[in-house]
C-alpha positions as CSV (number, residue, x, y, z in Angstrom):
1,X,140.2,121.1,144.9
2,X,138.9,124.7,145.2
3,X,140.5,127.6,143.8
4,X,143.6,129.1,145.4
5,X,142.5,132.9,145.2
6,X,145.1,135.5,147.3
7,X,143.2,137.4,149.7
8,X,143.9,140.6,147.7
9,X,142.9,139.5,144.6
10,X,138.8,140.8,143.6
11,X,137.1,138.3,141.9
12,X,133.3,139.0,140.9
13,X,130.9,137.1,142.3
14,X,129.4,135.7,139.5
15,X,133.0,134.8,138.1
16,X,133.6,130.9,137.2
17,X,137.0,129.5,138.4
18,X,137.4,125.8,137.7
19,X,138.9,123.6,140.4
20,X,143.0,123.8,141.1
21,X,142.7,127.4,139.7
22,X,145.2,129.6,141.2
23,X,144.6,133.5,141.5
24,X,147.6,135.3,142.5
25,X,148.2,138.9,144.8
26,X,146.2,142.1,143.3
27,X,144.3,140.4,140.4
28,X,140.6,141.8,139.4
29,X,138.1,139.7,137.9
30,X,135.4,140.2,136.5
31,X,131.8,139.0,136.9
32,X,131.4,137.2,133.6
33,X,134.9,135.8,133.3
34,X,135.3,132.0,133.0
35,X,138.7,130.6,134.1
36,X,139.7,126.6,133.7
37,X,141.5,124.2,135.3
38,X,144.6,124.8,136.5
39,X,145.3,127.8,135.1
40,X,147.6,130.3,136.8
41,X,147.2,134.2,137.6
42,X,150.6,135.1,138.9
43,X,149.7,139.0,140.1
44,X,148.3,142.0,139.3
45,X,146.3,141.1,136.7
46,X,143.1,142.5,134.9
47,X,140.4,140.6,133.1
48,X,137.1,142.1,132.1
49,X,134.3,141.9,130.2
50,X,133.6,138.5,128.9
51,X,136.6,136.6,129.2
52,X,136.5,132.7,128.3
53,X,140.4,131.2,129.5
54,X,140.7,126.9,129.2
55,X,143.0,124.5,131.0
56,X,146.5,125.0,132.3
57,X,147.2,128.6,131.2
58,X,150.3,130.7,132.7
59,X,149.4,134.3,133.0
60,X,152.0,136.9,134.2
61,X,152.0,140.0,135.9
62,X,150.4,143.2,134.7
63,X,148.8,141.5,131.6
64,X,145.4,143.1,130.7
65,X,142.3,140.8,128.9
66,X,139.2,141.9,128.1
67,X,139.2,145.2,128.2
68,X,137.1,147.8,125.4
69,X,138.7,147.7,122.1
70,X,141.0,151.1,121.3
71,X,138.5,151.1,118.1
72,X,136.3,154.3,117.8
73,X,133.3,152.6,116.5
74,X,133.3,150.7,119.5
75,X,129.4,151.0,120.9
76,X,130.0,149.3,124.1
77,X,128.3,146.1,122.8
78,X,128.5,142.9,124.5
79,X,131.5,141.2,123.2
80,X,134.3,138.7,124.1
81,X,137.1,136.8,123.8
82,X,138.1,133.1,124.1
83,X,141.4,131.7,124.6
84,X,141.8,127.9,124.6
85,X,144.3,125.8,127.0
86,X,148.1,125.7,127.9
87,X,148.8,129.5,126.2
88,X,151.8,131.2,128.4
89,X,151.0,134.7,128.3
90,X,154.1,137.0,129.7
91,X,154.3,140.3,131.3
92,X,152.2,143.3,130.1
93,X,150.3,141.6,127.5
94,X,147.4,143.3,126.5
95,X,144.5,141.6,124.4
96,X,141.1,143.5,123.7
97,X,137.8,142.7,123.5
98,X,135.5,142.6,119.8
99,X,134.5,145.6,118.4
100,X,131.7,145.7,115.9
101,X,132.4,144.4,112.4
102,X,133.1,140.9,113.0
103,X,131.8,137.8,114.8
104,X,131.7,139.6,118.2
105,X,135.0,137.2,119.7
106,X,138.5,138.0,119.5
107,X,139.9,134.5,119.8
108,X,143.3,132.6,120.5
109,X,143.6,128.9,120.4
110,X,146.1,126.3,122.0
111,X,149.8,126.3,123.1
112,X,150.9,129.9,122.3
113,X,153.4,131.3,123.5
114,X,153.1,135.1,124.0
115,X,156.1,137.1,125.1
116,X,156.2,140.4,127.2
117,X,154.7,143.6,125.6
118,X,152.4,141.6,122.9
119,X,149.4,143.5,122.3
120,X,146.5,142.0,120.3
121,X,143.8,143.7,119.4
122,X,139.9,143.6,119.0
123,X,138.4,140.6,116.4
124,X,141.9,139.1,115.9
125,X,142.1,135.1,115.4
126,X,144.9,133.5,116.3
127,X,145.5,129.6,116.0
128,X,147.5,127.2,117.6
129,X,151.2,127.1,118.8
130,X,152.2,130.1,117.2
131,X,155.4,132.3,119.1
132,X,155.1,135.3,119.4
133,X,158.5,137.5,120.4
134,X,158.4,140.9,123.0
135,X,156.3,144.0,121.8
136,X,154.7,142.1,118.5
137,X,151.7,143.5,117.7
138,X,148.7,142.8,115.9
139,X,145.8,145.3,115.1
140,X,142.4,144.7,114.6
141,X,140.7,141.4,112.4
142,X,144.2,140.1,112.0
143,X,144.2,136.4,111.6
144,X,147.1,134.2,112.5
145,X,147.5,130.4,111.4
146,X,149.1,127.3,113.5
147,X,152.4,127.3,113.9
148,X,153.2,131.0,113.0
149,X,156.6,132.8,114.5
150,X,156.3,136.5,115.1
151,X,160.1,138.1,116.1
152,X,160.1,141.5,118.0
153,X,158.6,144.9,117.5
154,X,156.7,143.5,114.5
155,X,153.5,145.5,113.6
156,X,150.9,144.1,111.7
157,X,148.1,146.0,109.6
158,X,144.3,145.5,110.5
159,X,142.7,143.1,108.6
160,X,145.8,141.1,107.4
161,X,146.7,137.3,107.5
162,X,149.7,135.3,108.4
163,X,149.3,131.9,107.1
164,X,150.3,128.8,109.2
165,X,154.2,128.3,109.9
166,X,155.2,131.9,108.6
167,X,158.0,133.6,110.1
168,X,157.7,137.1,110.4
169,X,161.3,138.5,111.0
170,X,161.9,141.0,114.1
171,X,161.2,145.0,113.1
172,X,158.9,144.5,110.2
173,X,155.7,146.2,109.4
174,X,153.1,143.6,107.8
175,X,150.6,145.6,105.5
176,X,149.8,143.1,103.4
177,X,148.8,138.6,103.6
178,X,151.8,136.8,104.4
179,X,151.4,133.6,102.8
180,X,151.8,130.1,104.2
181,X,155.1,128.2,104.6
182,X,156.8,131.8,104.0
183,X,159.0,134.0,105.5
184,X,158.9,138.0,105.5
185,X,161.2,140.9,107.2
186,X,161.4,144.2,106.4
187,X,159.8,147.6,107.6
188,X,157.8,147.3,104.3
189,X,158.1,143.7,104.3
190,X,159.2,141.3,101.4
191,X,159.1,137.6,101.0
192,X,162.6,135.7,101.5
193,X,160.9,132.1,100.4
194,X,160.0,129.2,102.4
195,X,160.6,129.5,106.0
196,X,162.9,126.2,105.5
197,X,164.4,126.1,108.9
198,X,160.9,126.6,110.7
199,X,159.5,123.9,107.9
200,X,162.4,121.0,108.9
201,X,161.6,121.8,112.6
202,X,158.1,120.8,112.3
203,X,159.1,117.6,110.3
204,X,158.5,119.0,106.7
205,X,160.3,116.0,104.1
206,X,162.7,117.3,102.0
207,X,160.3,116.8,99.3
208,X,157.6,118.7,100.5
209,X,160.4,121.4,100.6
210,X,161.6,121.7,97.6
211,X,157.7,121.7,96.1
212,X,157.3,124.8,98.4
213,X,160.7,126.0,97.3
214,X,159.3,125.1,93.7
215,X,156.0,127.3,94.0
216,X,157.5,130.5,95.3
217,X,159.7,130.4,92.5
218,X,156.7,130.7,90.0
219,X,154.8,132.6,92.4
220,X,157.0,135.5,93.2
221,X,160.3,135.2,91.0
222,X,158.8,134.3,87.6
223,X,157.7,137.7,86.4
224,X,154.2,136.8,86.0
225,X,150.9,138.5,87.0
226,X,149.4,136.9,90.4
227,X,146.9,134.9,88.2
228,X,148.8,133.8,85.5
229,X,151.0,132.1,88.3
230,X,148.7,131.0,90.4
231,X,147.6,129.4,87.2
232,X,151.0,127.6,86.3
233,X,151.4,126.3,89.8
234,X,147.8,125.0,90.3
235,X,148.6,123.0,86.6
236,X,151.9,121.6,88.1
237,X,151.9,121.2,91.9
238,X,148.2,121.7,92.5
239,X,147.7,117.8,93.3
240,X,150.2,118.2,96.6
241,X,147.8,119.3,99.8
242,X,151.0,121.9,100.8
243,X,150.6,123.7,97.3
244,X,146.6,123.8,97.9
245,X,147.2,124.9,101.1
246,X,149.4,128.0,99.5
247,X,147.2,128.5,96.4
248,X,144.0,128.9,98.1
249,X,144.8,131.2,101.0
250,X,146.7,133.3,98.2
251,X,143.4,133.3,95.7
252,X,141.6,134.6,99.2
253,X,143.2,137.5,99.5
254,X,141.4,141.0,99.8
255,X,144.5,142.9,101.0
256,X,147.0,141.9,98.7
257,X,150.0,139.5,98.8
258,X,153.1,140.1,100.4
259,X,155.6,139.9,96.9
């Protein structure tokens, strides 16, 4: 089945569009943009540069991907960005291009769902099945893990990390790593402990819970340094793959930890 392209839609010559793609009224593509099956343009729609989209995506009108990165060290380079299958991407989204600094690809995996207004910016990493709420934003080398839940107007620092099934409360400005399993809020935000009703959704035991529960306690509550409770929790809970999980990405941090 060949592509459904609208006869207003501009698609570059040298652009790939897999079979049972559907291009909708006003879209421009570019010549080195690669588009999978069944994927969905609705309208008015921009993609430029080199733009990699899998299977079965749902893209919505006035979204922007690919464009040059709002980075002034930008050279004009050849970069790109990947996103995997079945990501709904709503109205006015913009994504960017790599700049220069990273691996040359700002990337964004599988299932997300990514309300109106998101913008995310050059070099960022995003995972799988992560939610992201109307006008969150993420600047530039921010990496995301699976399962993350971003509410609105959230603004996240270049260069931070949100570990896997973190909810980031609506509002809040991220400057430093929020770490996985957690939840933050705030315009300077804080941690409020395990993100236990995002947890029990995803079919977290009780168990592994309360060792979460259990960690952040002597992580963040215990009045120790960040070693010295890293430490303790590594010599009690370190055993449990969660706890490793939390431990590690917490020992890799270069921006600091969200407290």
């Amino acid at each position: 089945m060949k592509p459904d392209i609208h006869p207003t839609a501009i698609v570059g010559q040298s652009a790939k569009l897999s079979d049972d793609t559907s291009v909708g009224p006003y879209c421009i593509i570019g010549d080195n943009v690669t588009i999978g099956k069944g994927t969905k343009l609705m309208s008015n729609i921009v993609l430029d540069g080199t733009v990699e989209i899998g299977e079965d995506c749902q893209i919505y009108p006035f979204t922007s991907i690919g464009l040059p990165p709002q980075d002034l060290k930008y050279d004009g380079r050849a970069t790109k960005i990947r996103i995997g299958n079945k990501n709904i991407i709503r109205e006015y989204t913009t994504i960017h291009r790599a700049s220069v600094g990273g691996d040359g690809i700002t990337e964004i995996g599988n299932n997300n769902f990514i309300m109106a207004y998101v913008h995310i910016a050059h070099d960022c990493k995003l995972g799988n099945s992560i939610v992201m709420a109307n006008a969150a934003t993420l600047a530039g080398h921010v990496s995301v893990g699976d399962h993350a839940v971003f509410g609105g107007i959230v603004a996240v620092h270049q260069f931070t990390r949100i570990g896997a099934y973190a909810m980031v409360g609506g509002f809040s400005g991220i400057g430093q790593d929020i770490p996985p399993f957690m939840m933050a809020s705030g315009p300077r935000a804080r941690l409020y402990g395990p993100n236990v009703i995002g947890l029990k959704r995803h079919g977290f035991t009780d168990d592994r819970i309360q060792n979460l529960k259990r960690a952040y306690k002597v992580l963040f509550r215990d009045k120790l340094t960040l070693k010295e409770a890293l430490d303790k929790v590594i010599s009690e809970l370190g055993h449990i793959d969660d706890i490793k999980k939390l431990t590690e990405f917490i020992s890799q941090n270069t921006r600091g930890i969200c407290r």
